[in-house]
C-alpha positions in Angstrom: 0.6 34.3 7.4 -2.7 35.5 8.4 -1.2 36.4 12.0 1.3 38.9 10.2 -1.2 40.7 8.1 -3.1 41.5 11.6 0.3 42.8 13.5 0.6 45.1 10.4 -3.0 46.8 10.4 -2.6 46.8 14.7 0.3 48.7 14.4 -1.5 52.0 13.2 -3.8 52.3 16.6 -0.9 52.9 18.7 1.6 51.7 21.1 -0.6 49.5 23.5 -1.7 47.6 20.3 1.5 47.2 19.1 2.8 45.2 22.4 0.0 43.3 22.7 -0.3 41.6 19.2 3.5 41.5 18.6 3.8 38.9 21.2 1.0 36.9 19.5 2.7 37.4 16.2 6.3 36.0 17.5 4.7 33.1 18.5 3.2 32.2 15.1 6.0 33.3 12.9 8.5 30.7 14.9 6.6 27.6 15.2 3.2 28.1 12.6 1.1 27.3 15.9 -1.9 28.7 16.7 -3.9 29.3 20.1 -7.5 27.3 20.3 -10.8 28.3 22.6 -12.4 24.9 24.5 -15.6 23.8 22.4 -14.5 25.3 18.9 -14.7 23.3 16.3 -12.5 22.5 13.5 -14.2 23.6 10.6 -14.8 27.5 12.5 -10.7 27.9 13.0 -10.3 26.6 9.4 -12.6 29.7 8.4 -11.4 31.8 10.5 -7.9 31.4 8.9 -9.1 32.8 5.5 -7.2 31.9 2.4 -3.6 32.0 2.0 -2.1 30.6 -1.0 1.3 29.6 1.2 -0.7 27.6 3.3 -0.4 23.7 3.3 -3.9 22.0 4.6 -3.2 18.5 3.5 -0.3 18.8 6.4 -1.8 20.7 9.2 -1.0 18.7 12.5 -3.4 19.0 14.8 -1.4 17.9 18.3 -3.5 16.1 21.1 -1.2 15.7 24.8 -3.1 12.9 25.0 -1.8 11.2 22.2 1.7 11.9 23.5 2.2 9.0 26.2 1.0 5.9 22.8 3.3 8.0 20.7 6.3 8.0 23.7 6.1 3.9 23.5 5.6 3.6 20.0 9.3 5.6 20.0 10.5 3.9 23.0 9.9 0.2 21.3 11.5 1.5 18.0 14.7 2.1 19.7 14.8 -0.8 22.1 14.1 -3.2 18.6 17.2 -1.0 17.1 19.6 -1.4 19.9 18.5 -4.9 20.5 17.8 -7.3 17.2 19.7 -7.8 14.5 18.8 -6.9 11.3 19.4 -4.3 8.9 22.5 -3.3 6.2 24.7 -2.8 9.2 25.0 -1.6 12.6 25.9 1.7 11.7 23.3 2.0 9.8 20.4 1.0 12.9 22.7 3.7 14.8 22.1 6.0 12.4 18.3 5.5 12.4 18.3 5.2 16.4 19.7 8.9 16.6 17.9 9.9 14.2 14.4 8.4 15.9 15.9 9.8 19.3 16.1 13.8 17.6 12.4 13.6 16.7 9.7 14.6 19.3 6.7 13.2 20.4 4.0 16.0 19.0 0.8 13.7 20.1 -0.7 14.5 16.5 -3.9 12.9 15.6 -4.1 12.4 11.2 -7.3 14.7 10.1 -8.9 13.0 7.1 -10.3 15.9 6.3 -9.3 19.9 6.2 -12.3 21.1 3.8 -14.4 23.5 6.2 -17.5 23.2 4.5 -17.3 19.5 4.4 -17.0 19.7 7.8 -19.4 22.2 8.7 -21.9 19.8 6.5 -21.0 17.1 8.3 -20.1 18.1 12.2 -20.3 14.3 13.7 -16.7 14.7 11.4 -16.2 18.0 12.3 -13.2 17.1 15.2 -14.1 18.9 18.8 -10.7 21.3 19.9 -9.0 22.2 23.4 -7.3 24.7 24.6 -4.2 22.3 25.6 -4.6 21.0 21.7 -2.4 23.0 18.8 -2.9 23.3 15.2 0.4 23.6 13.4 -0.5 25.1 10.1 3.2 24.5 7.6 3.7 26.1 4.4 3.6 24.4 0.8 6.7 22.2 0.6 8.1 21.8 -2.6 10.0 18.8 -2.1 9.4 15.4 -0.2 11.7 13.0 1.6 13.4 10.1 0.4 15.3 7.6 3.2 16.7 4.3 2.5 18.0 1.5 5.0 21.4 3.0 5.3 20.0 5.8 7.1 20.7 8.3 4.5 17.6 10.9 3.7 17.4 12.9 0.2 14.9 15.3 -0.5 13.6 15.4 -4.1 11.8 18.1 -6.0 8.2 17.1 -5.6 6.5 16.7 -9.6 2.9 16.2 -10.3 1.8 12.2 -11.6 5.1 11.2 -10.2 5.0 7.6 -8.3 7.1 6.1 -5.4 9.3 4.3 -8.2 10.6 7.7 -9.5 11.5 9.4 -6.9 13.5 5.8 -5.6 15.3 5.5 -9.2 16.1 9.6 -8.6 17.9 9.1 -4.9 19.0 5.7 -5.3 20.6 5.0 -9.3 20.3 1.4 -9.8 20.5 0.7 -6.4 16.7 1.2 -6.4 16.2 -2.5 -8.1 17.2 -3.5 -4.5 13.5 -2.7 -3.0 10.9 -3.9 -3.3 8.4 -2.4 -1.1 8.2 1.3 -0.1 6.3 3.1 2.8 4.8 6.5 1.7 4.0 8.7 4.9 1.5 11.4 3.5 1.4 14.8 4.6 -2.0 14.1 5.8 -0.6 11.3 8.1 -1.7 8.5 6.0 0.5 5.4 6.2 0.7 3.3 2.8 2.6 0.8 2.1 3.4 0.0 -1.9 4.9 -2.6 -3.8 7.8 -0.8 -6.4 9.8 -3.8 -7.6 8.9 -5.1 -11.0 7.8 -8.7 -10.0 4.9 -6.8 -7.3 4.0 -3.6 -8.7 0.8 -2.7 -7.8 -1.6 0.7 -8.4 -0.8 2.9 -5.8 -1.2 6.8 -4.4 1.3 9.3 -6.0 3.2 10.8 -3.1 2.2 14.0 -2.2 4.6 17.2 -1.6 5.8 16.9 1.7 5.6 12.9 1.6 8.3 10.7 3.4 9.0 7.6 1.5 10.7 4.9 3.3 12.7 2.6 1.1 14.3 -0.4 3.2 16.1 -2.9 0.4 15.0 -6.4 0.4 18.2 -7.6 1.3 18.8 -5.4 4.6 16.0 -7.6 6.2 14.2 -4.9 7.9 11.2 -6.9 9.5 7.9 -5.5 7.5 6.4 -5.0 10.7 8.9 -2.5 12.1 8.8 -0.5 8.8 5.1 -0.1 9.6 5.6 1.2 13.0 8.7 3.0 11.9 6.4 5.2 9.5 3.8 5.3 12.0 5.9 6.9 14.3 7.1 8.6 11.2 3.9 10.2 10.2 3.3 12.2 14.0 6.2 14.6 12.6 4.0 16.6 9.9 5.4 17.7 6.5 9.2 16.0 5.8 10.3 19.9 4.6 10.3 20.9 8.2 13.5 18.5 9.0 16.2 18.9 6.6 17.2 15.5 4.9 20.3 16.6 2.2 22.7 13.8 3.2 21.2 12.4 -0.7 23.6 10.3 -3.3 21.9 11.9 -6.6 24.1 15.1 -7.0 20.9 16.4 -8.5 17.7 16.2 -6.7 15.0 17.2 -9.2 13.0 14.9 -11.5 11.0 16.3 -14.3 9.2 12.7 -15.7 8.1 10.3 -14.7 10.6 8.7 -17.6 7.2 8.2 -19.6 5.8 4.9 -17.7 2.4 4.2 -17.2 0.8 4.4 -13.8 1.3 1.1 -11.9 -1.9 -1.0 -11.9 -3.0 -4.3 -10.0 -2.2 -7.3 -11.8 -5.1 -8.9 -13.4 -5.9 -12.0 -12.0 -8.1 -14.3 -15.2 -9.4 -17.4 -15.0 -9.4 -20.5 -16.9 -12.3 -22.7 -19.1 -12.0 -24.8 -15.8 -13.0 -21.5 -13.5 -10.0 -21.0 -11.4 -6.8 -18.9 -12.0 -5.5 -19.4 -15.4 -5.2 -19.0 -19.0 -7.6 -21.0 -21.2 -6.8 -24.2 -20.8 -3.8 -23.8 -17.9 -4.3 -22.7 -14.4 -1.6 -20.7 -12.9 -0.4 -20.7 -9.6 -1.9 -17.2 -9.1 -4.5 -16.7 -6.2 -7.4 -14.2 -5.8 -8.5 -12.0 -3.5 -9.3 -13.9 -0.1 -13.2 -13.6 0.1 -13.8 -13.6 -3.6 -16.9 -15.5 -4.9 -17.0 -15.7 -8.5 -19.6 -17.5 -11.1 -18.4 -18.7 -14.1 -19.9 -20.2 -17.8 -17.3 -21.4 -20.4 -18.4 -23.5 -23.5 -15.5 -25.2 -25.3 -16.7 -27.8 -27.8 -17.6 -30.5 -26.2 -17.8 -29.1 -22.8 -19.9 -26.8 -21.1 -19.2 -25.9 -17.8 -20.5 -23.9 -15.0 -18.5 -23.1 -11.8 -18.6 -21.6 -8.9 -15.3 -20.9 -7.2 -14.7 -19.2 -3.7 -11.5 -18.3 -2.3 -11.5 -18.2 1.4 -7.9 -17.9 2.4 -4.9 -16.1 0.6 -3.6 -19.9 0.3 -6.6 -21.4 -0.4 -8.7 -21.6 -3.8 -12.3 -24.0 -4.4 -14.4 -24.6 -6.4 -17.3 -27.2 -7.8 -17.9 -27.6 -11.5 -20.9 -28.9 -13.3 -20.1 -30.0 -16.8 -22.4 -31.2 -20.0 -20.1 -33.5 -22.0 -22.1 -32.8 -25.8 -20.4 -36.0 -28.0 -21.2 -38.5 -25.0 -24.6 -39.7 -24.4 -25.9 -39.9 -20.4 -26.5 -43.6 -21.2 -28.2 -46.0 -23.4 -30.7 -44.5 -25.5 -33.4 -46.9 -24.3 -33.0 -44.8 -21.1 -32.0 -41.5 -21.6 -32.6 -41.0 -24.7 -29.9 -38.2 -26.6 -29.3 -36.4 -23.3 -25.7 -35.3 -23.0 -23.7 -36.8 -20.2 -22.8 -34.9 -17.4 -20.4 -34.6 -15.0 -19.8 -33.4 -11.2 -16.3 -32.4 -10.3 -14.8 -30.8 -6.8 -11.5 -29.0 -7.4 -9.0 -27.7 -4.9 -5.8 -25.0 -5.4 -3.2 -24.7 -2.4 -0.5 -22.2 -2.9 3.3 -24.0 -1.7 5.2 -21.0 -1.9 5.0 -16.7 -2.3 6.7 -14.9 -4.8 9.9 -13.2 -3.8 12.3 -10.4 -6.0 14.1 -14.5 -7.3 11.4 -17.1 -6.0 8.4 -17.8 -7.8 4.8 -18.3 -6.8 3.9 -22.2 -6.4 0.8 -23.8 -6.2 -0.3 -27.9 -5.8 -3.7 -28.5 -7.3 -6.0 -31.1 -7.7 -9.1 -31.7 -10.0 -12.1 -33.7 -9.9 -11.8 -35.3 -6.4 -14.2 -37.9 -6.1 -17.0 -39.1 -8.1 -16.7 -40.6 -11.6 -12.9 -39.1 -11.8 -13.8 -37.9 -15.5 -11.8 -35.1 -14.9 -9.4 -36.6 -12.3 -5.9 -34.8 -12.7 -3.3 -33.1 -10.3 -0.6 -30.6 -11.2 2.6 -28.5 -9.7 2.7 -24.9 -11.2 5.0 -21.7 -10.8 4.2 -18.1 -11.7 6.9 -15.4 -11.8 6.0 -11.6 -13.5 8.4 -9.8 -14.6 7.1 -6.6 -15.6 3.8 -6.8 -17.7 4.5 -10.3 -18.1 3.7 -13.3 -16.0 5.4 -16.8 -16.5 3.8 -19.9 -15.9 5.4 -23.7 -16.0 4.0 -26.8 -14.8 3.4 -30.6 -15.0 0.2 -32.6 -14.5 -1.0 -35.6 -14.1 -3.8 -37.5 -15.2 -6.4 -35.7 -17.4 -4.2 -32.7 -17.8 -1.3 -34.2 -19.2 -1.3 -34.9 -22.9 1.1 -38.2 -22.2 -1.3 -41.5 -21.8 0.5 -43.6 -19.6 0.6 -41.0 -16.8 -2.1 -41.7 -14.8 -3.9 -40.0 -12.1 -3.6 -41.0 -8.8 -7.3 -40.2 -7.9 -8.5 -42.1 -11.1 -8.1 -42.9 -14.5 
């Protein structure tokens, strides 16, 4: 480190130098912290450290007392939920954890979104304010991150570039890994993310970065989703995962080299249907949007023309109101209206039963065309299940939607 180079070009100018700045250098070597003057700024120490290639920014921990007392009950509330609920592969296995929890300290660190020094300097109202009661832990370039699962057990992988969550789970865990589902990456920055991993949820997601913790709970240990959070929360005040040793790992080999050739995980692409909500042509799935999405939509299948506008205002929840032009029907009698086409006014509704789980499928109940001339008039039961790239849709309808004449709508004909 930069501390060492300093204690080397000290030690020419004699004895008094030597004791002075060895002290100083002790102190770095053991625990990578350095000392900080009240009213300097971030961005000055970064420069002040110069450039050295060993040197890990994305995990320097800058530590706050402060902070320390939120941290203390954050810990304090993991342990009590650990000693106290049940949930969990086993007992042993929340022991595990709890001693585990109980070995790590309370640091106080505060996540720094950003360590670039000029970005900083450019932009001081970002540029963080230090004490001389705050430290600055500066760690070296890990070349591994951390892998732990619900049974307590940690393995620490050989960090490769382009490499996603799923990897590194299928490296520590064999075929074990199908058993999760969601993941909680811990970046070396401090970052908390969670990610979905199972192949009825994956979703695009951040790479883990070296230095990462990835916690890995399976789906059938019933670890509450909102410990996890808190769990990597607390988590992510301990810096880098190299600077605690995790090698209690199944894989006898812990080094991945691929990422086994698979595309990078993307967001599943929600379409919609001729009628404007979630669906396939003609079908509507029992798939939801975004809540808050407002979307517009023109579709012209001979003989209809429709135009829709469709808002989704809860996860659950999915609306819309369709205008149609109906071309082979006439408005009315041509002594009135002449050849105009005949139009139609329709209010449609989508409520989603039922989430997708790793064997439960998505269901939704909808219903079209409420009110009015009933045109349209038709409800339906539909379930969607991906697996992989593919999602599978089944339903039955009534009314308009179903192909069989003598079912009839309960809205309408």
């Amino acid at each position: 480190m930069n501390c060492l180079g300093r204690l080397c070009r000290k030690i020419q100018f004699g004895p008094l130098a030597v004791s002075v700045v060895l002290t100083m250098s002790i102190d770095c070597l053991a625990s990578d912290t350095l000392r900080l003057k009240d009213g300097s700024r971030l961005s000055d120490w970064l420069v002040s450290q110069g450039h050295d290639v060993g040197s890990y920014p994305v995990g320097l921990s800058w530590q706050v007392p402060a902070q320390r007392e939120a941290q203390s009950i954050l810990k304090h509330r993991l342990l009590a939920r650990l000693g106290t609920e049940n949930f969990g592969e086993s007992a042993e296995a929340r022991a595990r954890i709890a001693q585990w929890l109980r070995d790590l300290p309370v640091t106080g660190r505060v996540p720094l979104p950003v360590v670039d020094a000029r970005w900083l300097q450019a932009h001081p109202e970002r540029d963080p304010i230090l004490d001389a009661e705050h430290s600055l832990v500066m760690p070296r370039r890990p070349a591994t991150l951390t892998v732990m699962v619900s049974s307590a057990q940690q393995c620490a992988i050989r960090h490769v570039s382009g490499t996603e969550a799923g990897a590194y789970l299928q490296r520590a865990l064999g075929n074990s890994a199908d058993a999760v589902d969601m993941a909680w990456i811990v970046q070396p920055d401090g970052r908390v993310q969670r990610v979905n991993v199972a192949n009825w949820n994956m979703a695009a997601q951040d790479e883990p970065a070296p230095g990462a913790w990835i916690w890995a709970p399976a789906h059938d240990a019933n670890w509450p989703n909102d410990f996890s959070q808190a769990l990597a929360e607390f988590v992510a005040t301990q810096g880098v995962s190299s600077a605690i040793s995790a090698s209690d790992c199944n894989a006898p080999a812990t080094e991945i080299t691929t990422q086994s050739n698979r595309d990078p995980a993307r967001d599943p692409y929600i379409s919609s249907n001729d009628w404007g909500f979630a669906g396939l042509m003609q079908t509507p799935t029992a798939r939801m949007a975004e809540a808050g999405e407002l979307r517009f939509q023109y579709s012209s299948v001979f003989p209809y023309d429709r135009g829709s506008v469709v808002l989704q205002p809860l996860d659950w929840l999915e609306g819309g109101f369709r205008y149609t032009n109906i071309r082979n029907r006439l408005y009315g009698p041509a002594s009135l209206s002449g050849d105009q086409a005949n139009k139609d006014k329709s209010l449609d509704l989508k409520f989603r039963l039922l989430t997708e789980t790793t064997t439960r499928p998505q269901v939704a109940l909808g219903i079209i065309d409420i009110g009015g001339t009933g045109l349209f008039s038709s409800e339906y039961v539909v379930a969607s299940k991906r697996i992989g790239d593919f999602d599978w849709s089944a339903g039955i309808a009534w009314g308009n939607r179903c192909r069989w004449q003598y079912q009839k709508s309960s809205f309408g004909d």
